[in-house]
C-alpha positions in Angstrom: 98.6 162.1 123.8 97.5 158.9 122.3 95.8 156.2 125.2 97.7 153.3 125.9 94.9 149.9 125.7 95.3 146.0 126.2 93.3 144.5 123.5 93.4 140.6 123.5 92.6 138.3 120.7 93.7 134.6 120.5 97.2 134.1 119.8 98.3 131.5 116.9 101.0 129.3 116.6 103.6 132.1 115.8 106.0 132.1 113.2 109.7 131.6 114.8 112.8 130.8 113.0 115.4 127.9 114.0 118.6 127.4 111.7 120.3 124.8 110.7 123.2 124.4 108.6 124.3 127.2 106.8 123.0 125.5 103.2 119.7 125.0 104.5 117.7 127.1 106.7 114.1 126.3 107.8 110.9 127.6 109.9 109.6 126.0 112.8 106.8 127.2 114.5 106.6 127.8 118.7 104.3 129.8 120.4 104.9 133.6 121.1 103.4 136.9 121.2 103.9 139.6 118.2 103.7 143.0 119.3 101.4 145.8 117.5 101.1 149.3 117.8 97.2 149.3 117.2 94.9 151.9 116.0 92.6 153.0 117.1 104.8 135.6 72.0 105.4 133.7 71.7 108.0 132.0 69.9 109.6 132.9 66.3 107.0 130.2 64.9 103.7 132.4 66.7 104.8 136.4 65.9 103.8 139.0 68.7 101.0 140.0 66.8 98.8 137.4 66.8 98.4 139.2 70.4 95.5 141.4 70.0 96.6 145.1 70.6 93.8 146.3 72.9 95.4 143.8 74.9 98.3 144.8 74.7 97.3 148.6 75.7 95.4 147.1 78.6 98.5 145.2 80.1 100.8 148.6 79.1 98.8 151.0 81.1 98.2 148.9 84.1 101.9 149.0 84.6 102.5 152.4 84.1 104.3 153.7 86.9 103.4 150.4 88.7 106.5 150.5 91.3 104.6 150.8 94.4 107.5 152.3 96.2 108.7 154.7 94.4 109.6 157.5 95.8 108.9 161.4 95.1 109.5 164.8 96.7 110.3 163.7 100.6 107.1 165.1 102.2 107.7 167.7 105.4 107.0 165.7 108.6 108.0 167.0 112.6 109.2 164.5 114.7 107.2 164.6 118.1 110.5 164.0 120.5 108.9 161.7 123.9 110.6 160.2 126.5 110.2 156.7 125.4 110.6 153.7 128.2 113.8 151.1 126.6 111.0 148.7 124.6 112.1 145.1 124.1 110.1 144.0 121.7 110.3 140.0 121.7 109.3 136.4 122.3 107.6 137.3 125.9 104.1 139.4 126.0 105.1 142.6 126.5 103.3 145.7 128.2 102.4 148.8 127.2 105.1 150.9 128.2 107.8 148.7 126.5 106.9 149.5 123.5 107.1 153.3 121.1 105.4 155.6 122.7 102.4 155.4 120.5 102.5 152.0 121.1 99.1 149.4 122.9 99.9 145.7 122.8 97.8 143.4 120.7 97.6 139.7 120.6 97.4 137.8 117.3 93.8 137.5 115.3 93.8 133.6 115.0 94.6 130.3 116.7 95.9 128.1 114.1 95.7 124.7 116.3 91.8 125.1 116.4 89.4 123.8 113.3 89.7 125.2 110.1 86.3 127.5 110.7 87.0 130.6 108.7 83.4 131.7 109.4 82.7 135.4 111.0 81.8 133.9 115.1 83.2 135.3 118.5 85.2 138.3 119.0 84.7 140.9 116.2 87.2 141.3 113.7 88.2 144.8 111.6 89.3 142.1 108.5 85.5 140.9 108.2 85.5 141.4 104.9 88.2 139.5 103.7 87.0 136.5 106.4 84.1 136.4 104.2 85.9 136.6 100.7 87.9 133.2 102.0 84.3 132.1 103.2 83.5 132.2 99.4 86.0 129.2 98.2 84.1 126.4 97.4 85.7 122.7 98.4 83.1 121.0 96.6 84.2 123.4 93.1 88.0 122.8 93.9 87.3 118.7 93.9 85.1 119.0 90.9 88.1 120.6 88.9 90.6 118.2 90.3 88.2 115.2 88.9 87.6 116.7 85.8 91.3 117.5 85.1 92.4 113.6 86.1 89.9 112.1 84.1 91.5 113.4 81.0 93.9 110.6 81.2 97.0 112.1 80.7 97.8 116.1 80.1 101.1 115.6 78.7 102.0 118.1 76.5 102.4 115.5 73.4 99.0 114.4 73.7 97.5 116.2 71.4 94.1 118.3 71.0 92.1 116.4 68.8 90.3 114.0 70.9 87.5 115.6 73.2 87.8 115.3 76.6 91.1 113.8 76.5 95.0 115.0 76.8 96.4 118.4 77.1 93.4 119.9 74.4 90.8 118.4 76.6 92.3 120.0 79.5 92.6 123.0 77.2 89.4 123.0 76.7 87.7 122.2 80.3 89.6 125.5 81.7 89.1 127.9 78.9 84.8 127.1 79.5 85.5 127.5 83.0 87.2 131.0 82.5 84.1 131.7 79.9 81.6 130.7 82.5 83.7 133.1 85.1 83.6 136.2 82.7 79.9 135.5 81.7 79.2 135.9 85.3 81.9 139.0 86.1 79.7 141.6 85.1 82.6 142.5 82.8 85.2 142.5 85.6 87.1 139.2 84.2 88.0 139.5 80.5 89.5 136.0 78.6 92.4 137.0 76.4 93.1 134.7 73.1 95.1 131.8 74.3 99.1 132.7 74.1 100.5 130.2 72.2 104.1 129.1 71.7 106.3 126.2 70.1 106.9 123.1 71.5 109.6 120.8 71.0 109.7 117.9 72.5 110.8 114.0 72.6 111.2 114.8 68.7 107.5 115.7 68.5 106.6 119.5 67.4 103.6 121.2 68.4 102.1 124.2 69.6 101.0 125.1 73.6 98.7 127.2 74.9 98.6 128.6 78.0 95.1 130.4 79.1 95.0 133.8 80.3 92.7 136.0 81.9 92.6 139.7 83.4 90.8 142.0 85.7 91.5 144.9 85.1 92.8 147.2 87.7 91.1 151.0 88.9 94.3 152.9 89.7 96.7 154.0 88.0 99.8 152.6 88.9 99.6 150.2 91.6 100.8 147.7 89.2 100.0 143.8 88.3 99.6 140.6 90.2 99.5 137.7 88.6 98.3 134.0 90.2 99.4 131.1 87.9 99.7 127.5 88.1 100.7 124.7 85.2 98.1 122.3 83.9 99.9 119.7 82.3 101.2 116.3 83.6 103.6 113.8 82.8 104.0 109.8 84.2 107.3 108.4 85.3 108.4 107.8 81.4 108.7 111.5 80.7 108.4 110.6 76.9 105.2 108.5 77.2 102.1 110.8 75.9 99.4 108.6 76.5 100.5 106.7 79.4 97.7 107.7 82.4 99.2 110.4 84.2 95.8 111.4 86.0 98.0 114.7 87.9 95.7 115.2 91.0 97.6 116.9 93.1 100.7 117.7 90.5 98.8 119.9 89.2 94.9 119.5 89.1 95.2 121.1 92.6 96.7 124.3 91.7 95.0 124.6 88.3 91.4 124.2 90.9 92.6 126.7 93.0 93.7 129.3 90.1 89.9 128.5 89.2 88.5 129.2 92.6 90.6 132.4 93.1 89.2 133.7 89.1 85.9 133.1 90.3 85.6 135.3 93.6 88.4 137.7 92.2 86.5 138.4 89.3 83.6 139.6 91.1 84.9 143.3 91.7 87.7 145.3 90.3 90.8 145.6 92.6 93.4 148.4 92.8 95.7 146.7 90.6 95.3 144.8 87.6 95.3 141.0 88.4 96.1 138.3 85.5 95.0 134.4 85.9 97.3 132.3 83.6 97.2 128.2 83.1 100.4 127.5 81.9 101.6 124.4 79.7 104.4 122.8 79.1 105.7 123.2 83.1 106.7 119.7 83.4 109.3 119.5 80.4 111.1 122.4 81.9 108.3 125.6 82.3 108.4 126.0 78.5 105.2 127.8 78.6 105.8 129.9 81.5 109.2 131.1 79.6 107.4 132.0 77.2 104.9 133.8 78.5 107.7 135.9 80.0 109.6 136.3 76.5 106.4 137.0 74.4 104.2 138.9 76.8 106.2 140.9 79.5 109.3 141.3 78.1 109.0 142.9 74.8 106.2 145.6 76.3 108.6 146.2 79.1 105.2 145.2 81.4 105.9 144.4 85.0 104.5 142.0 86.8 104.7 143.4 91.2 104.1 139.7 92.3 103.8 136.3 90.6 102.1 133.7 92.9 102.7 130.3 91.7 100.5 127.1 92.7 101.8 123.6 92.3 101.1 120.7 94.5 98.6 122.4 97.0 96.4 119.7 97.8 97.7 116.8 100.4 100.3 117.3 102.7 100.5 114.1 103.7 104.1 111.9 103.7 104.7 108.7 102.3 104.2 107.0 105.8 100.8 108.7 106.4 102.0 111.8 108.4 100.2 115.1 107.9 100.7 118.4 108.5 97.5 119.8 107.4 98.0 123.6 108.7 101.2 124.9 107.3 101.9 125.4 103.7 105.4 126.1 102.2 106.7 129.3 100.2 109.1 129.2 97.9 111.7 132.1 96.8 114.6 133.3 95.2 117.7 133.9 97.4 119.3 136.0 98.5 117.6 137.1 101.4 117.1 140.5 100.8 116.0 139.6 97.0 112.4 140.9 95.8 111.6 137.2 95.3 111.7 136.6 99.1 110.2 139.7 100.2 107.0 138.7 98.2 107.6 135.6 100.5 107.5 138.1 103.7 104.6 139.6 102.4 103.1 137.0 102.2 103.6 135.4 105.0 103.4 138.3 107.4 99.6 138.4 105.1 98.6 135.0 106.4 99.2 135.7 110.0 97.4 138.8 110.2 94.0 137.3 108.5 94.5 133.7 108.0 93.4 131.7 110.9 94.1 128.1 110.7 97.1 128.1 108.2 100.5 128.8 108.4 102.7 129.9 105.7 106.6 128.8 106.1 109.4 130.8 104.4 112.4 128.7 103.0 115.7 130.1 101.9 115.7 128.1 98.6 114.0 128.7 95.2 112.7 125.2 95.3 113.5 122.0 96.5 116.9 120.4 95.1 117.0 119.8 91.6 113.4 120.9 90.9 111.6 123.6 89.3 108.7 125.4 89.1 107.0 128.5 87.4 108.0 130.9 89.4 111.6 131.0 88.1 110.5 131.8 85.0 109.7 135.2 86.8 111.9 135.1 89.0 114.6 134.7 86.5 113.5 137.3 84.7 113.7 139.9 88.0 110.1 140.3 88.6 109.2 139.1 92.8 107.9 135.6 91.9 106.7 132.9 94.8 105.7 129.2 94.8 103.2 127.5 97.2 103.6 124.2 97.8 102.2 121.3 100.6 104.2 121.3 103.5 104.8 117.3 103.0 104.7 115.7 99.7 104.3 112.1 99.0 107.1 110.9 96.6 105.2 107.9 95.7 102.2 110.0 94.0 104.3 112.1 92.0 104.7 112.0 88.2 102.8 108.5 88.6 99.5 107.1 87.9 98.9 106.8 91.8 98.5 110.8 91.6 94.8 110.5 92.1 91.8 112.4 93.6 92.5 109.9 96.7 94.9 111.8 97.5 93.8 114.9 97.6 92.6 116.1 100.9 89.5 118.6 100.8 90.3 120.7 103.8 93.8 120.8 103.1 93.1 121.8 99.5 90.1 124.2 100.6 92.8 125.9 103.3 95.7 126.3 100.8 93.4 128.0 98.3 91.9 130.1 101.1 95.3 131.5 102.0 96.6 132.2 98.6 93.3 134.1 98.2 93.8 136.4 101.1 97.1 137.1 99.7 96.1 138.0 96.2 93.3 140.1 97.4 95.7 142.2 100.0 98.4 142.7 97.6 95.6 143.8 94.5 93.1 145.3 97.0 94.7 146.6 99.8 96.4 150.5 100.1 99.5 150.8 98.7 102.5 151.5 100.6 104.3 154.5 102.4 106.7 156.1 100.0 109.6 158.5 101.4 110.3 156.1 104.7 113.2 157.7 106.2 115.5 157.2 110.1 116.6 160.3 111.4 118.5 160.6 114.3 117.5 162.6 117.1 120.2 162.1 120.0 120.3 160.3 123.2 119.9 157.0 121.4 116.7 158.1 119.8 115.8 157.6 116.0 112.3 158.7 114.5 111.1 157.0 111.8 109.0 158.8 109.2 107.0 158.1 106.1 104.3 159.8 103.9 100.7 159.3 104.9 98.9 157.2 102.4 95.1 158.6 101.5 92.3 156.3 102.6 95.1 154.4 105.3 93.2 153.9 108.9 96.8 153.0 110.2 100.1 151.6 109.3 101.8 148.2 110.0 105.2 148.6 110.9 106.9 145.3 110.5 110.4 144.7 111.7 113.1 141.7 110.8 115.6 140.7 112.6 119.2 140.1 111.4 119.5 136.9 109.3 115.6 136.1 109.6 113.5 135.0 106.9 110.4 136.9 108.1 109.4 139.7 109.7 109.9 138.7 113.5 107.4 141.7 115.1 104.8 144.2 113.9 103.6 147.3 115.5 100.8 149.7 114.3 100.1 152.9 114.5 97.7 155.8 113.3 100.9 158.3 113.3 103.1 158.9 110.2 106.2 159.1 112.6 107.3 156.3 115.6 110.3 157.8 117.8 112.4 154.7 119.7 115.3 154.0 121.2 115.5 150.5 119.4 115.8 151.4 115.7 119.3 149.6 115.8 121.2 147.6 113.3 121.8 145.2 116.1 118.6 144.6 116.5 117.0 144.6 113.6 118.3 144.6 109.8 115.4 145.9 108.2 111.6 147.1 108.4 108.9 147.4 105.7 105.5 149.4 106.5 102.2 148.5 105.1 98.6 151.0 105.1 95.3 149.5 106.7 92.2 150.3 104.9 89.2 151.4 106.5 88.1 147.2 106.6 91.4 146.8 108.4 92.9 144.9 105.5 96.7 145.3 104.9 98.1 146.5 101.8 101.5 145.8 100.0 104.4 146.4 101.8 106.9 148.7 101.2 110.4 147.9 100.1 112.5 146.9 102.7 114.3 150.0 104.6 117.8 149.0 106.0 117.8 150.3 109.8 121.3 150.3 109.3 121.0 153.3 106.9 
């Protein structure tokens, strides 16, 4: 018999879903209770060779066998039949004996209302660790990046590379020295690959880009590759103007910082799976370098990349008439709703709520915002999961103009944003990987267990359940048991689930692919 406990911790702002039309759905954000079961290469002008093939090896064998889901021989687990009180699992705290047998309620780990204090204080926390990784993200580094990136005048992609400290070369430059000065310091963790470079064509100028890339490489075999990008190039309101100041603060000095940031405290340790850092160019005339980073690198090696996180415009959140909303963060996917893109976007929202305190990450059912682009679709199009960040307001005024300055930047939003995306790397890389072999079986009376393969090294699982139509996972339950038996394991309640192992630091892992509870 497993004891049934309260354990209270202080509840966030949660992460409810209102609809509008049937075009355009959004998240808003009211406050509930979430329920736990707790426990307790280029183009034809660069030729594919000019990639070094030790490289090539490395990327090759860190996605053998990389999807984290697969499944093998289903493993031999007994269903423990209970009588099991009718749960309703909702909006409203719920007791004990409403939920799976197994179940305990526990509150959420954060109140996002409060300041943005990420240090360890108060009520101890299993996720320590990872509270102390985001503890590690510098503001004061992120700023010095943005400055250094605007004061290259422009980073337009026609700007050439032959005046220092200047244009897309002196950007070039500045990032590649930074990515030196992180592998100097990774104790051989973070290695800098030769820069993948790639034809450009553009306004009727030809030249060559370069987009920066680095690696650490992963410990076991098969859990795969995540990889954190974000464009460094900019562009002024006369898209054909390459000298023109287009200082790019927050479009995209502020993802470029954070892809810095992230390199830096990544770097320090090696992680489960192999994680790859990549600057790209050429984003702003149509994500030429990103395509062909996909076409040269991943495609021709059959290499898969298990998550793409994209940053672009991470750094304000403040609207043209001086409003702010300074503790959510958008996410970015592709449709449709069940598609890998958007249940990276779960993941990672579902990732924030359970270990980010201050910041809330909002799920939209578009790709992008009308009629723009970003990285990610480069990935995306190309069927690997791919996400984009973005500020939850943007300021039309300070975009693709030379009033996109370090004004405009706001530390603590900036500091926040990179914190999050942090967490999120390190749980997908770090973290266990998921259940394989999940499985419903029916057992009569209404009953349905649901089973899955124990994971070594898991402390407990995180059962996490959507409900139909929802763009997130609505509830979460945990449990040290590799079966759950319920009576609410129906379609009409919930359209799918997706389970996720807890280290021994309390960290979640991956999740699992979605299981229909329809099937």
């Amino acid at each position: 018999m497993i004891d049934v406990r309260m354990i209270a911790e202080d509840a966030p702002e949660s992460r409810g879903i209102e609809r509008g039309s049937a075009a355009r759905r959004t998240s808003c954000f009211t406050r509930r209770s979430y329920a736990r079961i707790n426990v307790m290469k280029t183009q034809s002008t660069s030729p594919p060779l000019l990639i070094p093939a030790l490289v090539l090896l490395m990327l090759a064998l860190a996605a053998l066998a990389c999807n984290l889901t697969e499944s093998g021989a289903p493993p031999t687990l007994v269903a423990r039949p209970t009588s099991t009180p009718p749960p309703t699992i909702g909006y409203a705290t719920l007791a004990p004996n409403e939920l799976p047998s197994v179940a305990t309620f526990v509150a959420p780990a954060a109140d996002s209302v409060g300041a943005p204090d990420l240090s360890v204080s108060g009520a101890p926390r299993s996720d320590i660790a990872l509270l102390n990784l985001m503890n590690q993200v510098d503001v004061g580094r992120l700023m010095s990046h943005v400055q250094a990136l605007q004061d290259m005048g422009t980073r337009h992609v026609n700007s050439g590379y032959g005046t220092l400290g200047r244009g897309i070369g002196g950007a070039y430059d500045y990032i590649t020295r930074q990515f030196e000065q992180i592998r100097d310091a990774s104790r051989g963790n973070f290695v800098l690959l030769p820069p993948h470079e790639f034809a450009v064509s553009y306004e009727s100028v030809d030249s060559i880009g370069r987009n920066i890339v680095g690696v650490v490489q992963g410990t076991e075999t098969g859990a795969g590759i995540v990889l954190l990008g974000a464009h460094y190039d900019s562009i002024t309101i006369d898209f054909a103007d390459a000298t023109g100041y287009a200082p790019g603060a927050n479009d995209n000095a502020s993802g470029t910082a954070a892809l810095i940031e992230i390199a830096r405290i990544m770097s320090q340790r090696p992680h489960r799976a192999t994680v790859m850092f990549v600057a790209f160019s050429a984003e702003e005339i149509g994500r030429k370098g990103s395509q062909a980073f996909v076409k040269d690198y991943l495609t021709p090696f059959n290499i898969r990349i298990d998550a793409m996180i994209n940053m672009d415009i991470i750094g304000s959140s403040t609207g043209p008439d001086g409003s702010l909303d300074d503790r959510r963060i958008r996410i970015y996917s592709a449709p449709p709703n069940e598609s890998p893109s958007r249940q990276l976007a779960r993941a990672l929202n579902l990732i924030a709520f359970h270990h980010v305190p201050g910041m809330e990450v909002v799920v939209l059912d578009e790709v992008d915002r009308a009629g723009r682009y970003s990285d990610h679709m480069s990935f995306s199009e190309a069927g690997f999961p791919a996400v984009r960040f973005i500020e939850m307001i943007e300021n039309p005024n300070r975009n693709h103009n030379n009033a996109d300055t370090l004004d405009g930047i706001r530390p603590e939003y900036l500091l926040r944003a990179t914190q999050t995306i942090l967490a999120g790397a390190t749980s997908l890389a770090n973290g266990l990987r998921p259940p394989r072999n999940i499985s419903l079986r029916a057992e009569g009376g209404g009953l349905r267990t649901l089973l899955w393969e124990r994971v070594p090294g898991a402390r407990s699982y995180l059962v996490a359940l959507r409900r139909p139509g929802s763009l997130i996972y609505d509830q979460y339950f945990e449990t040290t048991e590799t079966s759950v038996i319920w009576d609410q394991f129906t379609a009409d309640r919930w359209a799918g689930l997706a389970i996720a192992a807890k280290d021994s630091a309390g960290v979640m892992g991956p999740l699992s692919t979605e299981y229909p509870v329809g099937s």
